[in-house]
TORTI-893128 format. One record per atom (N, C-alpha, C): atom name; residue number from 1; residue in three letters; x negated, y negated, z negated. Coordinates in steps of 0.1 Angstrom, whole numbers, plus 5000, padded with zeros to 4 digits. Atoms other than C-alpha are relative to their C-alpha. Layout:
N
{atomo: CA&num: NUM&residuo: ALA&x: X&y: Y&z: Z}
...
REM end
This chain:
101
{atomo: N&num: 1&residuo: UNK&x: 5010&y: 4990&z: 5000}
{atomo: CA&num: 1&residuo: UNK&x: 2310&y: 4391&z: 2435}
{atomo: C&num: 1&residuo: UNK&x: 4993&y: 5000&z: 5014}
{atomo: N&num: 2&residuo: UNK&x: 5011&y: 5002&z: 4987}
{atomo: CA&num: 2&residuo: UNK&x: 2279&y: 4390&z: 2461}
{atomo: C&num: 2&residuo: UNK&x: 4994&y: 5016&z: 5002}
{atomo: N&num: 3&residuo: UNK&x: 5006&y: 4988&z: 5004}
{atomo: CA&num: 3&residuo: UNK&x: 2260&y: 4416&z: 2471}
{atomo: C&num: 3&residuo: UNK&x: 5003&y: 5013&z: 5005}
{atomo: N&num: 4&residuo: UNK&x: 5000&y: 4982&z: 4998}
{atomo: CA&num: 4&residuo: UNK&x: 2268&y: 4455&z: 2465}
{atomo: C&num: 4&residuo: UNK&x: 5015&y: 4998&z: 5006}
{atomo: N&num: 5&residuo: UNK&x: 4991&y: 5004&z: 4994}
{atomo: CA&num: 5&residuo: UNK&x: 2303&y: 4442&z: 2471}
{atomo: C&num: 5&residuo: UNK&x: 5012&y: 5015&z: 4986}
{atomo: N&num: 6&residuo: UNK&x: 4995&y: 4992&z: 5012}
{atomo: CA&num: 6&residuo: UNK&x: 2310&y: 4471&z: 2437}
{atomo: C&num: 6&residuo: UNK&x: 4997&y: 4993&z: 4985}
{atomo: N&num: 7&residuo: UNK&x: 5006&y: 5004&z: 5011}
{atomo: CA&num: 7&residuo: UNK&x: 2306&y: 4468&z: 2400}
{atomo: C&num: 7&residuo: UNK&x: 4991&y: 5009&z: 4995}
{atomo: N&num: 8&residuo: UNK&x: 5012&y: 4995&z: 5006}
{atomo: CA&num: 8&residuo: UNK&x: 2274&y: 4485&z: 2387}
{atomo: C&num: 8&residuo: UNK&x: 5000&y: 5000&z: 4988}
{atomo: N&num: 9&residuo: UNK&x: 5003&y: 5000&z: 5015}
{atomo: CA&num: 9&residuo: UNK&x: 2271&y: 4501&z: 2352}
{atomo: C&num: 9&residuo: UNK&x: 4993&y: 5011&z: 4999}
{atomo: N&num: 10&residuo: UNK&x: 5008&y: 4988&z: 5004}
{atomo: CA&num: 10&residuo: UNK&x: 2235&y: 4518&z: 2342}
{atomo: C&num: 10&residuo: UNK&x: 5003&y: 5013&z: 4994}
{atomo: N&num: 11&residuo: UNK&x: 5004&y: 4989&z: 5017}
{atomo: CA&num: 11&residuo: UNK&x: 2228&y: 4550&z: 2326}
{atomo: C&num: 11&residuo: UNK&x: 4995&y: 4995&z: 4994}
{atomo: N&num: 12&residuo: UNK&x: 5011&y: 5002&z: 5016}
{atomo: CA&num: 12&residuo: UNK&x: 2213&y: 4551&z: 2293}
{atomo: C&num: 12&residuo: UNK&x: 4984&y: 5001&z: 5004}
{atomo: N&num: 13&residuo: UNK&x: 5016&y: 4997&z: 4995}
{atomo: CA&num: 13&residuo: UNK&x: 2180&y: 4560&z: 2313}
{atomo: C&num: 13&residuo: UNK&x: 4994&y: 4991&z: 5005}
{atomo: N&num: 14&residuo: UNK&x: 5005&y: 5011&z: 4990}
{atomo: CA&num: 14&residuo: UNK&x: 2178&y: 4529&z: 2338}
{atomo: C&num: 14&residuo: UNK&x: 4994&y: 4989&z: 4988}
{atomo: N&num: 15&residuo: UNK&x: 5002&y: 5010&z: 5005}
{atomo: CA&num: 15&residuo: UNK&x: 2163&y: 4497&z: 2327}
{atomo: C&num: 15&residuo: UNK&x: 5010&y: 4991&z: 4992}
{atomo: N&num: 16&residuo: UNK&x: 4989&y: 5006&z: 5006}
{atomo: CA&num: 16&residuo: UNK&x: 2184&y: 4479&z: 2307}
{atomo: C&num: 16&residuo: UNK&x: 5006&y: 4987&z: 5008}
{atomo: N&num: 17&residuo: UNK&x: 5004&y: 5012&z: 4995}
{atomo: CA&num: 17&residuo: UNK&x: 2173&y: 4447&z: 2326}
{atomo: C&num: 17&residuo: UNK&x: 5001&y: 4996&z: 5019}
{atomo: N&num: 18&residuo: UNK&x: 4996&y: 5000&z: 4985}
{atomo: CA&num: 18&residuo: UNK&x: 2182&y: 4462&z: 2360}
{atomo: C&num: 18&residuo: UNK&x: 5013&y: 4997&z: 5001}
{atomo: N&num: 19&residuo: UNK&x: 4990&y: 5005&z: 5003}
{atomo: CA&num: 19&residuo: UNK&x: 2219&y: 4451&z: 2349}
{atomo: C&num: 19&residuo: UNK&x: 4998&y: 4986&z: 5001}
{atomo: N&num: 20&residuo: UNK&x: 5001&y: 5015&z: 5001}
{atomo: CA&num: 20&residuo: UNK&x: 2209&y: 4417&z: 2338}
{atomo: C&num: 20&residuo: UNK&x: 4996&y: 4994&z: 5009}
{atomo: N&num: 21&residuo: UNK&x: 5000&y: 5004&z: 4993}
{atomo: CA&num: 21&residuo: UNK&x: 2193&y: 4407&z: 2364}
{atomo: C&num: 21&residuo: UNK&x: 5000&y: 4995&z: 5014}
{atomo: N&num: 22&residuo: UNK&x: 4985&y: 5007&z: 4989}
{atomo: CA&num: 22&residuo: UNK&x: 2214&y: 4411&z: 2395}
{atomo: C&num: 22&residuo: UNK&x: 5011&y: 4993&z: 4997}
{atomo: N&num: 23&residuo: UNK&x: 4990&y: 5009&z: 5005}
{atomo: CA&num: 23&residuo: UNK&x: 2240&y: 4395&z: 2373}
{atomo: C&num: 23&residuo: UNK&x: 4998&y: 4989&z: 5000}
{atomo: N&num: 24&residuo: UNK&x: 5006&y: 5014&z: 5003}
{atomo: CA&num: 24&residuo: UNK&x: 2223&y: 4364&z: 2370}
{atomo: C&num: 24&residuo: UNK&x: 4999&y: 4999&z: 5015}
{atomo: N&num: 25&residuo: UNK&x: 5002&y: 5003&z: 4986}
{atomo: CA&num: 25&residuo: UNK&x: 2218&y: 4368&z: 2410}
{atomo: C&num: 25&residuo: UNK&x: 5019&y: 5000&z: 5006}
{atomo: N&num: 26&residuo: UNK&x: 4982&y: 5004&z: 4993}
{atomo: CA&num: 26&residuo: UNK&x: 2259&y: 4369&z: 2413}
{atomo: C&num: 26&residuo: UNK&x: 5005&y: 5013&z: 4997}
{atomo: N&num: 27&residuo: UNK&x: 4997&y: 4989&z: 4996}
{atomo: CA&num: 27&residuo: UNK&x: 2262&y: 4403&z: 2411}
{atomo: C&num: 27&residuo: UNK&x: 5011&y: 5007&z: 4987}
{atomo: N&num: 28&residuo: UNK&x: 4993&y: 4992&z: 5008}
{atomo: CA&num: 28&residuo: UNK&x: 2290&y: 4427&z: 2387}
{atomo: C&num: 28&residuo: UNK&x: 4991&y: 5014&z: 4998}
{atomo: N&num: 29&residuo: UNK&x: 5006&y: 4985&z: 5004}
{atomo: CA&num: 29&residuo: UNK&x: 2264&y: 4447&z: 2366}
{atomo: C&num: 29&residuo: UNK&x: 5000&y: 4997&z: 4987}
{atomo: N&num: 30&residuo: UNK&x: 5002&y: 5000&z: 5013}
{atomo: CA&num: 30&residuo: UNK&x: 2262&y: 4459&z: 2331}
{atomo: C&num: 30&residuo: UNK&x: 4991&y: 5012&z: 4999}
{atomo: N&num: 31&residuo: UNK&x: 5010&y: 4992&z: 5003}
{atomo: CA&num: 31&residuo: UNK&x: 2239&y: 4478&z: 2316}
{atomo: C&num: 31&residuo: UNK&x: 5010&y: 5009&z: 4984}
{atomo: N&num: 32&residuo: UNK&x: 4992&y: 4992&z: 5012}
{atomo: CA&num: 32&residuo: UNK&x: 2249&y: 4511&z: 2291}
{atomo: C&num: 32&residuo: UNK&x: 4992&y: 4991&z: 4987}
{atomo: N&num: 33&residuo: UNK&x: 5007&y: 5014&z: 5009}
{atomo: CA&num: 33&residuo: UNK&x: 2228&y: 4490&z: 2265}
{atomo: C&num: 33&residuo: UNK&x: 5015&y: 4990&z: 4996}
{atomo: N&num: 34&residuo: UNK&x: 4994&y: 5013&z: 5004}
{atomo: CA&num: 34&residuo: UNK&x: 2248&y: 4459&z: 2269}
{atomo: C&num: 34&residuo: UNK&x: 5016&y: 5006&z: 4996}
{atomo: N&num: 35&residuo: UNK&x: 4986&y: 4993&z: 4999}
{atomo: CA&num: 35&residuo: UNK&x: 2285&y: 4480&z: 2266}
{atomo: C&num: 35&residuo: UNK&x: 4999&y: 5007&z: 4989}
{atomo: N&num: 36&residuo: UNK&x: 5000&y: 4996&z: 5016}
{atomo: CA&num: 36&residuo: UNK&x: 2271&y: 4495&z: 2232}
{atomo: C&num: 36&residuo: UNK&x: 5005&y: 5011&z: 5003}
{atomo: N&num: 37&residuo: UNK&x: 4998&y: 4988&z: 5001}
{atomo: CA&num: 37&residuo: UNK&x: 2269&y: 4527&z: 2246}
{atomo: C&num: 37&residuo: UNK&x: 4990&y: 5007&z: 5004}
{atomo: N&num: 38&residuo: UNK&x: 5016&y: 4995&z: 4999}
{atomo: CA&num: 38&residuo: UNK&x: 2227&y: 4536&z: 2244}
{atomo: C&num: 38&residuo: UNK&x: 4998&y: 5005&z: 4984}
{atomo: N&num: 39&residuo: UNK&x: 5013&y: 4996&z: 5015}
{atomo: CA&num: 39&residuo: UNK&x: 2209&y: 4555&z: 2218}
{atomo: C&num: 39&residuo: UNK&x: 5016&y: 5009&z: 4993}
{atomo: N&num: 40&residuo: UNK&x: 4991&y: 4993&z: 5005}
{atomo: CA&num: 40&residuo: UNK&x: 2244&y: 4578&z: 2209}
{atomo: C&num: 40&residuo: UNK&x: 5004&y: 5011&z: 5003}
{atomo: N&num: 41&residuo: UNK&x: 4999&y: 4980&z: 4996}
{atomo: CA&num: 41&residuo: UNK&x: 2242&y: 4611&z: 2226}
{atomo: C&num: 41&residuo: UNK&x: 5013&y: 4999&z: 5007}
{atomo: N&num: 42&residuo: UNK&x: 4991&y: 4996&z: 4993}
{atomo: CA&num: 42&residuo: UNK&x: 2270&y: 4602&z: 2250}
{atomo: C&num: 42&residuo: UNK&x: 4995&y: 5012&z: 5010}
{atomo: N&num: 43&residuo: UNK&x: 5003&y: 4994&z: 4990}
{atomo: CA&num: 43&residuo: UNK&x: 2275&y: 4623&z: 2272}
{atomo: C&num: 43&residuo: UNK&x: 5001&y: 4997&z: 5011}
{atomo: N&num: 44&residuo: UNK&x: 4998&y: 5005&z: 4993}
{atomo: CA&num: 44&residuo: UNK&x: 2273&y: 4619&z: 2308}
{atomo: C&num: 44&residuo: UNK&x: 5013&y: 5007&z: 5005}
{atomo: N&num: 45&residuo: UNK&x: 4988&y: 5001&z: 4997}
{atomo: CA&num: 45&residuo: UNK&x: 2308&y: 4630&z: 2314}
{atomo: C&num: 45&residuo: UNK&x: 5010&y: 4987&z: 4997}
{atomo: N&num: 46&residuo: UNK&x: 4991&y: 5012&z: 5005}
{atomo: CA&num: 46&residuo: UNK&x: 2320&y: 4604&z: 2290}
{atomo: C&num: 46&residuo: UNK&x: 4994&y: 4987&z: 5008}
{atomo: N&num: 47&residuo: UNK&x: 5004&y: 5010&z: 4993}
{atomo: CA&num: 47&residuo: UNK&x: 2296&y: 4582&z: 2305}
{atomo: C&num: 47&residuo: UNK&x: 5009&y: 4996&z: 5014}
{atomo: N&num: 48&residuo: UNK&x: 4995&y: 5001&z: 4990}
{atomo: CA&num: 48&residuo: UNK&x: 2309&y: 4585&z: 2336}
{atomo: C&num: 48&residuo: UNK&x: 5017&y: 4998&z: 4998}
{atomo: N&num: 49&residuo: UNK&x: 4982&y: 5004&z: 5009}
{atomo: CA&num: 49&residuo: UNK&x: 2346&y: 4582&z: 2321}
{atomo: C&num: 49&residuo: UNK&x: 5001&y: 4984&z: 5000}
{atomo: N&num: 50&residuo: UNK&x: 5000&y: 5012&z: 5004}
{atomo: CA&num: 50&residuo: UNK&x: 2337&y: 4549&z: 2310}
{atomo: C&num: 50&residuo: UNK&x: 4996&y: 4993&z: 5011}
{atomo: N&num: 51&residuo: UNK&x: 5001&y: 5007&z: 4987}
{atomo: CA&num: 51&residuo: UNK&x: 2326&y: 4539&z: 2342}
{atomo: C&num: 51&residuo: UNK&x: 5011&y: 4997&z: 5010}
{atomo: N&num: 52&residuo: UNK&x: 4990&y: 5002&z: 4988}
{atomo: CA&num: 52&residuo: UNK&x: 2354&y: 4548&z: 2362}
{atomo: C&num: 52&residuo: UNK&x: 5014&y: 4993&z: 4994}
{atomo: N&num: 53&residuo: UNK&x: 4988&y: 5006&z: 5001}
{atomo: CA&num: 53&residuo: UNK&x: 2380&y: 4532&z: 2336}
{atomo: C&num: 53&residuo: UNK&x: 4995&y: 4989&z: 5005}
{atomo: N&num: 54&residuo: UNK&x: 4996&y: 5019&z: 5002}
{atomo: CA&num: 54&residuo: UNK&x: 2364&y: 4498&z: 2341}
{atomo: C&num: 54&residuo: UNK&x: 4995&y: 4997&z: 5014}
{atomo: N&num: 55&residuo: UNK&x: 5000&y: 5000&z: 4989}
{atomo: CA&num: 55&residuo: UNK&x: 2362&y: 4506&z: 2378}
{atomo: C&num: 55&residuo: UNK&x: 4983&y: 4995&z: 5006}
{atomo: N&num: 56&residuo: UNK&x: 5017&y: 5003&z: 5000}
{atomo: CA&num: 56&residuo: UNK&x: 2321&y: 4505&z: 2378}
{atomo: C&num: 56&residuo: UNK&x: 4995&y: 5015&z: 5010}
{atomo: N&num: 57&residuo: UNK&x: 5008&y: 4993&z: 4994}
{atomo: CA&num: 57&residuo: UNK&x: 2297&y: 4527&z: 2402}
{atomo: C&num: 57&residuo: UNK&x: 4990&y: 5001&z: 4989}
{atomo: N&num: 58&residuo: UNK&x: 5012&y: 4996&z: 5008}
{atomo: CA&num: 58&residuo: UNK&x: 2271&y: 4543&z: 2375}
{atomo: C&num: 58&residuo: UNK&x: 4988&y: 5000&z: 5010}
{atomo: N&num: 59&residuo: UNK&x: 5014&y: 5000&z: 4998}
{atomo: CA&num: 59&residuo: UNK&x: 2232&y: 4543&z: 2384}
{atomo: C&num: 59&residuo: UNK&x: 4997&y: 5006&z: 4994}
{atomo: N&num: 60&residuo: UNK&x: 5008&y: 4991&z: 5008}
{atomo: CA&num: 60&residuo: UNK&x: 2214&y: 4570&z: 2374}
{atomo: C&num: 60&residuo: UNK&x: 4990&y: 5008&z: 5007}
{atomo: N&num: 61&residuo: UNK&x: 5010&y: 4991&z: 4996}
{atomo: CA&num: 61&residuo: UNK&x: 2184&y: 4591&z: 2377}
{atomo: C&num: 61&residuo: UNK&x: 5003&y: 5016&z: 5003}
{atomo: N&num: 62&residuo: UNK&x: 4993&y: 4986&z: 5001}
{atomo: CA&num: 62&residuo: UNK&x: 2204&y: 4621&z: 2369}
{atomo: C&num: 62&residuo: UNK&x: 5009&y: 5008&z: 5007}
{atomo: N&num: 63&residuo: UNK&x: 4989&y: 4996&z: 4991}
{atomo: CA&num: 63&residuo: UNK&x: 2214&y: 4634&z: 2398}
{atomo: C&num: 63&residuo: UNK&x: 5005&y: 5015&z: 5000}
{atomo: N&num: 64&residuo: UNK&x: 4992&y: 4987&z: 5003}
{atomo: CA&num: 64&residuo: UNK&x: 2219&y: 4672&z: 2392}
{atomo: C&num: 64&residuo: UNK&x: 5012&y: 5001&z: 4996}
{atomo: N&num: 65&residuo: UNK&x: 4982&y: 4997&z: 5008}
{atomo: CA&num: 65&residuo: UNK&x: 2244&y: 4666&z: 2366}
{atomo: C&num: 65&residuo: UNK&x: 5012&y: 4992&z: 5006}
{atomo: N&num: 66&residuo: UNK&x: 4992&y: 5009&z: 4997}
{atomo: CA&num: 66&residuo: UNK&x: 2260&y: 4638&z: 2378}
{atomo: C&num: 66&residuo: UNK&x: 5006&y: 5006&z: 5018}
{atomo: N&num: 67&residuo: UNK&x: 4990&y: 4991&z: 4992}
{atomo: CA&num: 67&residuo: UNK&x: 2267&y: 4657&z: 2412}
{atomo: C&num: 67&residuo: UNK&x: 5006&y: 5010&z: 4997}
{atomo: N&num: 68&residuo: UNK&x: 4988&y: 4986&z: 5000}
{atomo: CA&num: 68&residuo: UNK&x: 2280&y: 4687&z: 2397}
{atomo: C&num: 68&residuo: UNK&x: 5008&y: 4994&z: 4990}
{atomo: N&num: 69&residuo: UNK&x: 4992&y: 5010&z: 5005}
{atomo: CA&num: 69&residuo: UNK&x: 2300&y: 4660&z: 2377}
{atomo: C&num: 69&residuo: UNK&x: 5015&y: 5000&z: 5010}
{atomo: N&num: 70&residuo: UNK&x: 4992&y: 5005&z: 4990}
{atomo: CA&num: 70&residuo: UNK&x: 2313&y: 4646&z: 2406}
{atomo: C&num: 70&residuo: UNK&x: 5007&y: 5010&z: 5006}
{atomo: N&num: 71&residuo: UNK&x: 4995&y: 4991&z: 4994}
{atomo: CA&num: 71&residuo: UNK&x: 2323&y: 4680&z: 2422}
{atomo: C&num: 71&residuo: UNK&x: 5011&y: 5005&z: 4991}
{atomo: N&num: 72&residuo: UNK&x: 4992&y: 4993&z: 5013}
{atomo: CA&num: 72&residuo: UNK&x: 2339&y: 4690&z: 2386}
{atomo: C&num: 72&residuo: UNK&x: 5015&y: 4993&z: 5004}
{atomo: N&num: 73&residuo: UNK&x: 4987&y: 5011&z: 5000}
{atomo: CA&num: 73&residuo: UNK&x: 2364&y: 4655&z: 2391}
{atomo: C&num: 73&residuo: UNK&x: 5005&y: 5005&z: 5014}
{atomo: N&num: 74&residuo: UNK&x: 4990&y: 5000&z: 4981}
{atomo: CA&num: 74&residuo: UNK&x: 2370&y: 4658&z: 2429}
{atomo: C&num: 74&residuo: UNK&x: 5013&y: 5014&z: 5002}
{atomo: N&num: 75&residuo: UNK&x: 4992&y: 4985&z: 4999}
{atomo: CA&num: 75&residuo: UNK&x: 2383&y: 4698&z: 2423}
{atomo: C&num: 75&residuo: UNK&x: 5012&y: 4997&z: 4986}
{atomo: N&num: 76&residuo: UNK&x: 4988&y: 5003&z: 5018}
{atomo: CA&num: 76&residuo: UNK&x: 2405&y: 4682&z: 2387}
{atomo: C&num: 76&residuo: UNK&x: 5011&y: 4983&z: 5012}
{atomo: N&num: 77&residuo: UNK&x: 4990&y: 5013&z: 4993}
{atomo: CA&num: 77&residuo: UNK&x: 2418&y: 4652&z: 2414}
{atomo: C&num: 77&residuo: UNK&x: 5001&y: 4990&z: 4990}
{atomo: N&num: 78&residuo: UNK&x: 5003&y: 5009&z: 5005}
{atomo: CA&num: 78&residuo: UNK&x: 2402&y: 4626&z: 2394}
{atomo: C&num: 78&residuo: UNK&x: 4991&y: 4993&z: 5008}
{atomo: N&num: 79&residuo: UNK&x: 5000&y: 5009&z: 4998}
{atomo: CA&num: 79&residuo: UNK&x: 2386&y: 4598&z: 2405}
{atomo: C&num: 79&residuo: UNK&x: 4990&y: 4987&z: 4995}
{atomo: N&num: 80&residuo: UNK&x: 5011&y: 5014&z: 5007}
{atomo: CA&num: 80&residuo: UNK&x: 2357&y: 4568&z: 2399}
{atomo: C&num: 80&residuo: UNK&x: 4994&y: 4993&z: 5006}
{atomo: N&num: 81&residuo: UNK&x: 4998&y: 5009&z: 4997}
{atomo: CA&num: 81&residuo: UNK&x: 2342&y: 4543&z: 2411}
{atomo: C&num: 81&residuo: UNK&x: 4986&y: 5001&z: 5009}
{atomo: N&num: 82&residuo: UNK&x: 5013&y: 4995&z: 4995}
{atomo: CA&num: 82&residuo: UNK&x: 2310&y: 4557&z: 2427}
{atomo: C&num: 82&residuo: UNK&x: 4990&y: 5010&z: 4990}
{atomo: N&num: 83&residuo: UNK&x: 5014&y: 5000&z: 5007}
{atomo: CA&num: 83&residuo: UNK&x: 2275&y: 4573&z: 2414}
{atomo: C&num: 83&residuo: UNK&x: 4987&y: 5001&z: 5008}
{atomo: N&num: 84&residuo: UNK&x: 5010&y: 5008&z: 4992}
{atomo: CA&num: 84&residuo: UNK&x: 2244&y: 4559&z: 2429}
{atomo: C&num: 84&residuo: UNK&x: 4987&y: 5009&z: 4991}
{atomo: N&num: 85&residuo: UNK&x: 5007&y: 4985&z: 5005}
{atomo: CA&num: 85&residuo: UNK&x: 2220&y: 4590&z: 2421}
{atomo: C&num: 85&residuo: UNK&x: 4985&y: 4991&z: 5009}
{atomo: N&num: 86&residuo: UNK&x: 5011&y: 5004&z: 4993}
{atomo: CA&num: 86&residuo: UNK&x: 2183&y: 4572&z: 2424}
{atomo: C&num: 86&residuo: UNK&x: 4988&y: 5008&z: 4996}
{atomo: N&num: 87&residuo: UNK&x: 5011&y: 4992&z: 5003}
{atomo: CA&num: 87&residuo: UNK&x: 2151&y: 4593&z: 2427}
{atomo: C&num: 87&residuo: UNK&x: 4992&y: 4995&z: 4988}
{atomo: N&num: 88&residuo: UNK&x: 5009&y: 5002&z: 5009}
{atomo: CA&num: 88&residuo: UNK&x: 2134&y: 4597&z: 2397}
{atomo: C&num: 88&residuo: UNK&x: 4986&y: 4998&z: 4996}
{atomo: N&num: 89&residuo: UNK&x: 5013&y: 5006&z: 4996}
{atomo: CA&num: 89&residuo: UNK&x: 2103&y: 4587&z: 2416}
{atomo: C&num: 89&residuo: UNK&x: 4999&y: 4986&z: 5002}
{atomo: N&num: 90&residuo: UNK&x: 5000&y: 5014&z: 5001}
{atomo: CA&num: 90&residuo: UNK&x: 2116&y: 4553&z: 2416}
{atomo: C&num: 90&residuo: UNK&x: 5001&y: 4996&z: 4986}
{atomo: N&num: 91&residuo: UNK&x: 4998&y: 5009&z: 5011}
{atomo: CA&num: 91&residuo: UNK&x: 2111&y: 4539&z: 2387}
{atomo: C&num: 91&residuo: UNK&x: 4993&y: 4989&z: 4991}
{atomo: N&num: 92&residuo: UNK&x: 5005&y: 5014&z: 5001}
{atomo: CA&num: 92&residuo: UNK&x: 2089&y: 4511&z: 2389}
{atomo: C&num: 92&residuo: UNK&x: 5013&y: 4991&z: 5002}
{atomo: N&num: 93&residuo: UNK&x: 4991&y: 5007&z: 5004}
{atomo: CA&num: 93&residuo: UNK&x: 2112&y: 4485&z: 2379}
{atomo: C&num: 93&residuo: UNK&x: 5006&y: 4988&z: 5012}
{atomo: N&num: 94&residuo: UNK&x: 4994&y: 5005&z: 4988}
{atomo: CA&num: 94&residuo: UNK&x: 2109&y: 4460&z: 2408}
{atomo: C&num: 94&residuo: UNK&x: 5006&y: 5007&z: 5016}
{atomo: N&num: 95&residuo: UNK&x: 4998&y: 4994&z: 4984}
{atomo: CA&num: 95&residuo: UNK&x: 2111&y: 4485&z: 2437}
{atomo: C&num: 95&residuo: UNK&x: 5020&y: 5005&z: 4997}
{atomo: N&num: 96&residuo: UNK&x: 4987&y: 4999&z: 4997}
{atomo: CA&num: 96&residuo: UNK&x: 2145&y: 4499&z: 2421}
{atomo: C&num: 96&residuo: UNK&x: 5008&y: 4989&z: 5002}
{atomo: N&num: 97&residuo: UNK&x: 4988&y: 5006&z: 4997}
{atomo: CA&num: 97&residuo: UNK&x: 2160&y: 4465&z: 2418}
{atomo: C&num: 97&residuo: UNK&x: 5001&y: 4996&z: 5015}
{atomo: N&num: 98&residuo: UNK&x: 5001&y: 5000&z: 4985}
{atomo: CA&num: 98&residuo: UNK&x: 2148&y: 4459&z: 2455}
{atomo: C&num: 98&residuo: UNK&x: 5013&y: 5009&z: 5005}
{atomo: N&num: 99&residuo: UNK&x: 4992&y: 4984&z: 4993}
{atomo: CA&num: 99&residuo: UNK&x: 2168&y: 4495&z: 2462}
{atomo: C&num: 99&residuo: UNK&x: 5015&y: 4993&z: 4993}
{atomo: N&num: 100&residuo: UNK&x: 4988&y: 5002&z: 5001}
{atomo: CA&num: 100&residuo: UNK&x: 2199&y: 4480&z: 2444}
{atomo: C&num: 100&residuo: UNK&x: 5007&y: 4989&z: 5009}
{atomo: N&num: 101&residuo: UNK&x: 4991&y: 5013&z: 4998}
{atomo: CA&num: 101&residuo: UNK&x: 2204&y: 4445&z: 2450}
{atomo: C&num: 101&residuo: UNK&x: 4992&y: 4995&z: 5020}
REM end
């Protein structure tokens, strides 16, 4: 692994393609898409669940929930792998992957 020096797995919100293509640069990312877990009304707890079994830092725009998330686990003494909370004023496609990779 090069790079973030973590494994990276989107939200359902990000590009799908912001996965694929640090992967192809070296990097440990998947996209919720590619994991067959977009377009199903997860929720972002499970989301986040599923991130931290497969020891992944989530990307998301959603940072409200996803901090009072993270406060929910830290006070339950759980545990994950990061979440990379990006302004939802970035979202021109090359500048986030700039901001990731």
């Amino acid at each position: 692994m090069v790079g973030l020096g973590i494994a990276l797995y989107t939200d359902e919100h990000i590009d799908p393609n912001l996965a694929l293509t640090p992967r192809r640069r070296g990097y440990d990312a998947v996209s919720c898409r590619e994991a067959g877990r977009a377009n199903q009304r997860i929720s972002d707890e499970l989301q986040l669940t599923y991130a931290a079994e497969h020891n992944q830092a989530i990307l998301t725009y959603d940072g409200p929930d996803f901090i009072r998330l993270d406060h929910n686990w830290k006070r339950a003494g759980r545990q994950h792998a990061g979440i990379i909370v990006v302004p939802s004023s970035v979202n021109i496609f090359s500048e986030l992957l700039r901001r990731v990779t």
